[in-house]
C-alpha positions as CSV (number, residue, x, y, z in Angstrom):
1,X,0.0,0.0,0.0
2,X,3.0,2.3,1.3
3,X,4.4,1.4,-2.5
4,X,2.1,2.2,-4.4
5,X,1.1,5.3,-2.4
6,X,4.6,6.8,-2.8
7,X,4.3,5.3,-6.7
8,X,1.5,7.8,-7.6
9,X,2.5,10.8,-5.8
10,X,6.0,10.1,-7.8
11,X,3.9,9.9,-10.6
12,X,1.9,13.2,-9.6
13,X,5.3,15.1,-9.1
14,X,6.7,14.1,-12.3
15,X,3.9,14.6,-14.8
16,X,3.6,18.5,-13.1
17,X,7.5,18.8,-13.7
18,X,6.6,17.8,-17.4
19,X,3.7,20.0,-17.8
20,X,5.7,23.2,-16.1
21,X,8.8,21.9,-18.7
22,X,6.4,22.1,-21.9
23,X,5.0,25.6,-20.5
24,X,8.7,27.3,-19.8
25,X,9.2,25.7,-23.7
26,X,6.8,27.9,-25.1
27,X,8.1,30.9,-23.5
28,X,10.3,33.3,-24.9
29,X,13.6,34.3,-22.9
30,X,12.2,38.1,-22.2
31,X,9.4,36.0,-20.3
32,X,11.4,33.1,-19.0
33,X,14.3,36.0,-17.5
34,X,10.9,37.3,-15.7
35,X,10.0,33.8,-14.3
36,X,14.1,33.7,-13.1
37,X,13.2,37.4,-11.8
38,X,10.6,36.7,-9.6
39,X,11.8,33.5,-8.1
40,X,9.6,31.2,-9.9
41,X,12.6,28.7,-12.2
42,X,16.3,28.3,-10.1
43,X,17.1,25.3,-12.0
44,X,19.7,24.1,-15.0
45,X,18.7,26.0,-18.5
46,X,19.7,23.4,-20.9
47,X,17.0,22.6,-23.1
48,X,15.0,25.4,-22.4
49,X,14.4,28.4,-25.1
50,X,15.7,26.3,-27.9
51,X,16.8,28.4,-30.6
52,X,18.0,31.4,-28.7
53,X,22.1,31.7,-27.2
54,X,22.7,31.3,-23.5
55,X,25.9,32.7,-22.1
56,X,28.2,32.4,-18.9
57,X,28.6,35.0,-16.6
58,X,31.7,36.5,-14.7
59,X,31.6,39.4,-12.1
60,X,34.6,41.0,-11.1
61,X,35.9,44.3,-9.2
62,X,37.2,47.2,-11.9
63,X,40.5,46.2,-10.8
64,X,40.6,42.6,-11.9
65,X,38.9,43.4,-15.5
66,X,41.9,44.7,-17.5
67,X,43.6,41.3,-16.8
68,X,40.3,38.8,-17.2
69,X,39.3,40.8,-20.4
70,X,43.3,40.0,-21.6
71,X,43.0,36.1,-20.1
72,X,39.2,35.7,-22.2
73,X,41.5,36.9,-25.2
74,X,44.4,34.6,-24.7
75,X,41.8,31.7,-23.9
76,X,39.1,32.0,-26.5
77,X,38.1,28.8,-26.3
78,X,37.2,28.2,-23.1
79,X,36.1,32.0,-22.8
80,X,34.8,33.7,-25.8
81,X,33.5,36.8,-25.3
82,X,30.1,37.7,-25.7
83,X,29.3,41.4,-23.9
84,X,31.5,43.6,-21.5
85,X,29.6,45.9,-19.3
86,X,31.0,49.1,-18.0
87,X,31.7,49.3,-14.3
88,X,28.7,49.6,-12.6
89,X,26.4,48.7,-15.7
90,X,23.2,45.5,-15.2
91,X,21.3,46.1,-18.1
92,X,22.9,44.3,-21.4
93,X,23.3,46.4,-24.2
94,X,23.9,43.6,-27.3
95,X,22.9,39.9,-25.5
96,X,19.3,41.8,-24.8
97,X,17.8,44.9,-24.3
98,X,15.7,45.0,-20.8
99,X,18.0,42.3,-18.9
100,X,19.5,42.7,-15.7
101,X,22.4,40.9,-14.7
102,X,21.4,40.9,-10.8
103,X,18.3,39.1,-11.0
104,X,17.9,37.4,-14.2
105,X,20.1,34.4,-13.9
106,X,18.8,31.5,-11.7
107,X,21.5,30.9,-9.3
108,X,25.2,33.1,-8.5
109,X,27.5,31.7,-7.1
110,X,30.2,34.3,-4.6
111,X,33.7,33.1,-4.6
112,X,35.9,35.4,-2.0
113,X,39.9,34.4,-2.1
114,X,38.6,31.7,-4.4
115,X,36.5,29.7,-2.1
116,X,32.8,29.6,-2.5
117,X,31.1,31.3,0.0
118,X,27.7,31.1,-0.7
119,X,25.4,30.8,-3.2
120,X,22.1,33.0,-3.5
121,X,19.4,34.3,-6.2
122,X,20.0,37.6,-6.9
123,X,22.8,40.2,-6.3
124,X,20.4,43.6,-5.5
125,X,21.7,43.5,-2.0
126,X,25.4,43.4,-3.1
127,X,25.6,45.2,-6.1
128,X,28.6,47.3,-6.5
129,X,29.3,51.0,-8.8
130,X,32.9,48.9,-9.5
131,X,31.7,45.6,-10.8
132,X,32.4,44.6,-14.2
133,X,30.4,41.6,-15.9
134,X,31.7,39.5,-18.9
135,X,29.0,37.3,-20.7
136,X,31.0,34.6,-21.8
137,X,29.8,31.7,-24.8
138,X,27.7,28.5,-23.8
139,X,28.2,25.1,-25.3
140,X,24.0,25.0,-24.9
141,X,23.9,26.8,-27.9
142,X,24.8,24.1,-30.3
143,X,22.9,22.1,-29.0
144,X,20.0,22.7,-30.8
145,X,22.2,22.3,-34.1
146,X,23.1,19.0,-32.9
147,X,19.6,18.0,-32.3
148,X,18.4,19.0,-35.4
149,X,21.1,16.5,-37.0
150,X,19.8,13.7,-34.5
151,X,23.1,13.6,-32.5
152,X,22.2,12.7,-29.1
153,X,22.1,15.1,-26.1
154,X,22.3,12.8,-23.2
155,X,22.4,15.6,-20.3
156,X,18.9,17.0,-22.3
157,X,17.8,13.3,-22.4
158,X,18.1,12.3,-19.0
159,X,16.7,15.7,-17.7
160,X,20.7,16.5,-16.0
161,X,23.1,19.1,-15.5
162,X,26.2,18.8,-18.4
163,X,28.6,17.0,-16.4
164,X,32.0,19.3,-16.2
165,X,35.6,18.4,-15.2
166,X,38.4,19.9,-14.5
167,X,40.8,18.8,-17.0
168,X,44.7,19.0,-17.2
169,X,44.6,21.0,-19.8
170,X,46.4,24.1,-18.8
171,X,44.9,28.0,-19.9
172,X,47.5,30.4,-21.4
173,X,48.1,33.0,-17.9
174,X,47.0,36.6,-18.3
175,X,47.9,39.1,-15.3
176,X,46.6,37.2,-12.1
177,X,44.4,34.8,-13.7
178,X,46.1,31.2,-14.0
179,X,44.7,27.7,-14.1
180,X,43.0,24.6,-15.5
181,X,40.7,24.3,-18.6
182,X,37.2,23.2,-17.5
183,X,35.6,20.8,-20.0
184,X,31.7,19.4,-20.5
185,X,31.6,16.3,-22.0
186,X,28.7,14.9,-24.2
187,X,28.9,10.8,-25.2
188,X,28.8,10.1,-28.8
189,X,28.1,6.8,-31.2
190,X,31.3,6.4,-32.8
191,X,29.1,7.4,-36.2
192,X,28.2,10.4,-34.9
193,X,31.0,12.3,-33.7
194,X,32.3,13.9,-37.5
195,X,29.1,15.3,-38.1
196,X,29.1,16.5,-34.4
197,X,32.5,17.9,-34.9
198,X,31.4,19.7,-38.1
199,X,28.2,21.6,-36.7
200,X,30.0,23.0,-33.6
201,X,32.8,24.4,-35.4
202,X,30.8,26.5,-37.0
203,X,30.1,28.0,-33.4
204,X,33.5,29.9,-32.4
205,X,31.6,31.8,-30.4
206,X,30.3,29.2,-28.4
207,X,33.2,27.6,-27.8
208,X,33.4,25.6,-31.4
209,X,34.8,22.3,-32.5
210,X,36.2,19.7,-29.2
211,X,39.3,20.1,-27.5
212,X,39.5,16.5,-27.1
213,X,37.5,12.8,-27.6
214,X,37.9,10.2,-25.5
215,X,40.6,8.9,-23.6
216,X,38.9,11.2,-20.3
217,X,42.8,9.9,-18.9
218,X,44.6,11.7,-21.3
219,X,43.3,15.2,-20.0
220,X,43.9,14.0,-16.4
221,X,39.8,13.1,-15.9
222,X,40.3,9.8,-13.4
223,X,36.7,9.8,-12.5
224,X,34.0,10.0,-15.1
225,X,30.8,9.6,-12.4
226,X,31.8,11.8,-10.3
227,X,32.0,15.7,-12.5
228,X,33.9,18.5,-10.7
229,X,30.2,20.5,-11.9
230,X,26.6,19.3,-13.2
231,X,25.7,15.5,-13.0
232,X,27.1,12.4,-14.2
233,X,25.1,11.1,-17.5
234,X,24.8,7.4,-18.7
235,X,27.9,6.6,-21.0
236,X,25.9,3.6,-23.1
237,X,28.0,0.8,-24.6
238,X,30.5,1.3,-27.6
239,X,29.6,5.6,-26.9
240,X,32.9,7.8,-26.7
241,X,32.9,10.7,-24.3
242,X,33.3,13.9,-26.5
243,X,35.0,17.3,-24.8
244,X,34.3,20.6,-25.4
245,X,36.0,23.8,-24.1
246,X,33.6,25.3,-21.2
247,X,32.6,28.6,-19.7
248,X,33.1,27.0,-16.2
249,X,36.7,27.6,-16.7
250,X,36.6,31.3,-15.0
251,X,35.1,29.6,-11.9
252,X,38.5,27.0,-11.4
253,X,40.9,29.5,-12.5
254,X,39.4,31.6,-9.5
255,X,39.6,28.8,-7.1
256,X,43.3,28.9,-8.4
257,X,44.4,32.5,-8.2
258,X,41.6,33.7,-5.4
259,X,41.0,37.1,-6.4
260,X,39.1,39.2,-3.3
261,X,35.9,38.6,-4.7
262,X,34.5,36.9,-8.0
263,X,30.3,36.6,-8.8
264,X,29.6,33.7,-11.5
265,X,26.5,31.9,-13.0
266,X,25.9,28.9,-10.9
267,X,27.3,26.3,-13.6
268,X,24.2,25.1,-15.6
269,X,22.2,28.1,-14.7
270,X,23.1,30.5,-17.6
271,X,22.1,33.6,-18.6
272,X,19.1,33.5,-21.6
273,X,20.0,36.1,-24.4
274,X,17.7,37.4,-27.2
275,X,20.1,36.0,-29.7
276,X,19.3,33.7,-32.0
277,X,22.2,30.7,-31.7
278,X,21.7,31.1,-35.7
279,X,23.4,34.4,-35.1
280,X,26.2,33.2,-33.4
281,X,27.1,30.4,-36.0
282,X,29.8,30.9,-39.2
283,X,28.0,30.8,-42.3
């Protein structure tokens, strides 16, 4: 009786989920950054307004911007650049036109010598005339490409996080900021990984092409169920685990060089642009 009970209201819970998932799907990002502003979606964007770019976000004092702006540029993979705003400055100027970086992402995370201190919802209360933001690239946006081409998503499948690790792979140093690539990793029928190759190169902007497929040892990943970030997905027989640069990377290069204080996107909550992924993509 106690099974079945707990059976149904599983059953109740998940079919609401669903029914919320298909409603946020036919939203817009102007009305889904409104849901995030008034507290009503805190959860991982991927797979949510399909066809439109999502980006990382990095928050730092004035006096750290000169040499992140200089460490995106030497390290465009992992960080390629989106929108700077001027110290001080929430509202986006090119990503969207009425967003505000302090309340329309769904989870910040505050990192102060490089240890996370807390994470919260919104950054009113905090909010300083000296911050600088950087919107950084987001693998989500080729996603859509590579669903169109029915290469598999398994993160979007399984209703996960991207799982993201903390590679070997070292970041060309730029003033203060030193440290490790991050990379998300998506697993691929042998078949499929040329064509998924080919459709994310054509998104530089997004991060592009893989920085490496399989071998997870090779890039110093020992572990693949247990991610530094996001959740681990199901790796199904004869699949190779595919790598692609990440926008995570800011958050362990902070952990690494522990500025005073850095704000980030809680990894899998990104910010939702206006911009078409379309736009974003080499013709």
């Amino acid at each position: 009786m106690v099974s079945l009970f707990a059976y149904c209201l599983g059953s109740f819970f998940l079919l609401v989920f669903l029914n919320f998932m298909y409603k946020i799907n036919t939203l817009n990002p102007k009305e889904i950054r409104d849901l995030i502003r008034k507290g009503k979606w805190n959860q991982p964007t991927a797979g949510i307004a399909m066809g439109y770019a999502q980006a990382n976000l990095v928050i730092l004092p004035k006096k750290y911007a000169f040499d992140f702006l200089l460490f995106c540029q030497r390290n465009p993979k992992p960080c390629p650049l989106l929108e700077v705003l001027e110290p001080g400055k929430f509202r986006t100027k090119f990503l969207s036109r009425d967003a505000d970086i302090r309340t329309d992402i769904p989870r910040y995370n505050i990192y102060r010598k490089g240890k996370l201190e807390t994470t919260v919802n919104e950054l009113r209360n905090i909010w300083m005339n000296d911050f600088v933001t950087f919107l950084l690239g987001c693998s989500f946006s080729f996603e859509e490409a590579l669903l169109r081409a029915k290469i598999p998503v398994r993160h979007i499948e399984e209703n996960k996080n991207v799982p993201m690790y903390i590679s070997s792979i070292p970041c060309h140093p730029a003033g203060v900021f030193h440290g490790p690539m991050v990379v998300s990793m998506r697993p691929l029928p042998p078949e499929k990984i040329v064509p998924a190759v080919r459709i994310t190169s054509r998104y530089a902007s997004v991060h592009g092409a893989p920085v490496h497929i399989g071998s997870p040892s090779t890039i110093g990943i020992v572990n693949m169920k247990r991610p530094d970030f996001g959740d681990p997905v199901t790796i199904q027989k004869g699949e190779v685990p595919v790598f692609w640069a990440c926008g995570v990377t800011p958050q362990a290069v902070v952990m690494k060089t522990k500025p005073d204080l850095c704000i980030t996107h809680t990894p899998g909550h990104m910010f939702i642009s206006d911009l078409l992924n379309e736009e974003l993509a080499l013709l």
